[in-house]
N, C-alpha and C positions, 0 to 999 in steps of 0.2 A: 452109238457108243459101244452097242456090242461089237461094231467093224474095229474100233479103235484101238482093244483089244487084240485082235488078232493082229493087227499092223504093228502093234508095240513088241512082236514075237523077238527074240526067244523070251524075254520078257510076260508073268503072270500077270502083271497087270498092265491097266492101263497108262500108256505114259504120253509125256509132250509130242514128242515126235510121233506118237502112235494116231494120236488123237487129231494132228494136223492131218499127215497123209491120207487119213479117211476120210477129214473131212473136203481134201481136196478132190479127192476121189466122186465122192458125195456131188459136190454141186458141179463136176462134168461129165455125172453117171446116166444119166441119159441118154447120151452118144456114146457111152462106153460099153454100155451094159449091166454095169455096178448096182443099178435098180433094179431087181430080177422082177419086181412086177410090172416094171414098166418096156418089156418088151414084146410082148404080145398085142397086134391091134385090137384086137376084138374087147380084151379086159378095159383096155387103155380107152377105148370110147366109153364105156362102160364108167369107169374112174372118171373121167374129164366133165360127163354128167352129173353121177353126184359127190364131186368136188368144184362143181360152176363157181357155187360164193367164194368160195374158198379162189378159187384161181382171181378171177375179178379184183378178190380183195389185195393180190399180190400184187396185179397190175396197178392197182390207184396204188399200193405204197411206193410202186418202183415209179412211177410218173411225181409220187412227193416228195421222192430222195433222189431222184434228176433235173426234174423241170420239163422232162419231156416224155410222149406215151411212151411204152417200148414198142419197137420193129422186129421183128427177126428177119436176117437175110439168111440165105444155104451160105454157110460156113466153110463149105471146101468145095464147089463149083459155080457157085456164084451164080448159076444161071436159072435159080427158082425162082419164084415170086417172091414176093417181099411181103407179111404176113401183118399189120398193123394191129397195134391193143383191141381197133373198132374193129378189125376183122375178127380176131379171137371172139370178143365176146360177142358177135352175134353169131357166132358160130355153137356160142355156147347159149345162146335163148330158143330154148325148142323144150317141147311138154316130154320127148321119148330123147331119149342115147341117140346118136348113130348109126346104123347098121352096118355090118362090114360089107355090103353092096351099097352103100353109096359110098361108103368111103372109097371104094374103086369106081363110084361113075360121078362124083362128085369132089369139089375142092374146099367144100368148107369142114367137111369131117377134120380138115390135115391141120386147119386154123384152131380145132377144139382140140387136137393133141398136142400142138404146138404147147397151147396157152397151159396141160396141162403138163407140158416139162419145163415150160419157165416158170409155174410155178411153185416144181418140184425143188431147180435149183435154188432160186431164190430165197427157198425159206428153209432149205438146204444153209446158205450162206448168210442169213438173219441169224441160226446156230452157232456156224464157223466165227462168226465175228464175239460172241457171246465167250464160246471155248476157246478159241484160238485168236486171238485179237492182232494178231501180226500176220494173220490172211489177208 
């Protein structure tokens, strides 16, 4: 809400339009960079650990409001693997985080960040629909 403000500029307070733009911003900040905490890997494993429930729980609601798990595919080359709900969350059943050596010699670390920028957006856009109903 604090971004929504600055997007409402020249404008003091917060407005419609202000309030959209961020929050569209918001749920494709991930790839954007817009989450300034979610760009770092080392934090972001770190995050993805103790936000496990929390992600899990984004997944069963996004699997209750489709009928289907979520997938992620690579978005603009297409030629990654393809990341499934079971993959995320067993990626995320482990006692310790990730460390940033396996996430360079291993491929489930990338399944635990995945899960935790879907479901950054996601509850990013459980907001947008609350605030801005015409997202």
């Amino acid at each position: 809400m604090e971004s929504a403000r600055e997007y409402s500029y020249p404008a003091t307070r917060r407005n419609e339009e202000g309030t959209r733009n961020a929050f569209m911003d918001a749920m494709r900040g991930t790839d954007t960079g817009w989450w300034g905490d979610l760009i770092y890997t080392v934090p972001m494993l770190s995050m993805a650990h103790k936000y496990r429930n929390d992600i899990a729980a984004a997944l069963a609601e996004y699997r209750d409001a489709t009928g289907e798990s979520y997938t992620y595919r690579e978005r603009y080359s297409g030629d990654g693997p393809d990341w499934s709900a079971e993959d995320i969350l067993s990626a995320l059943m482990r006692r310790n985080a990730w460390t940033f050596e396996q996430y360079q010699e291993r491929p489930e670390p990338a399944a635990a960040l995945i899960g935790l920028r879907f479901a950054v957006e996601w509850y990013a856009g459980e907001l947008a629909r609350e605030y801005c109903p015409d997202i």
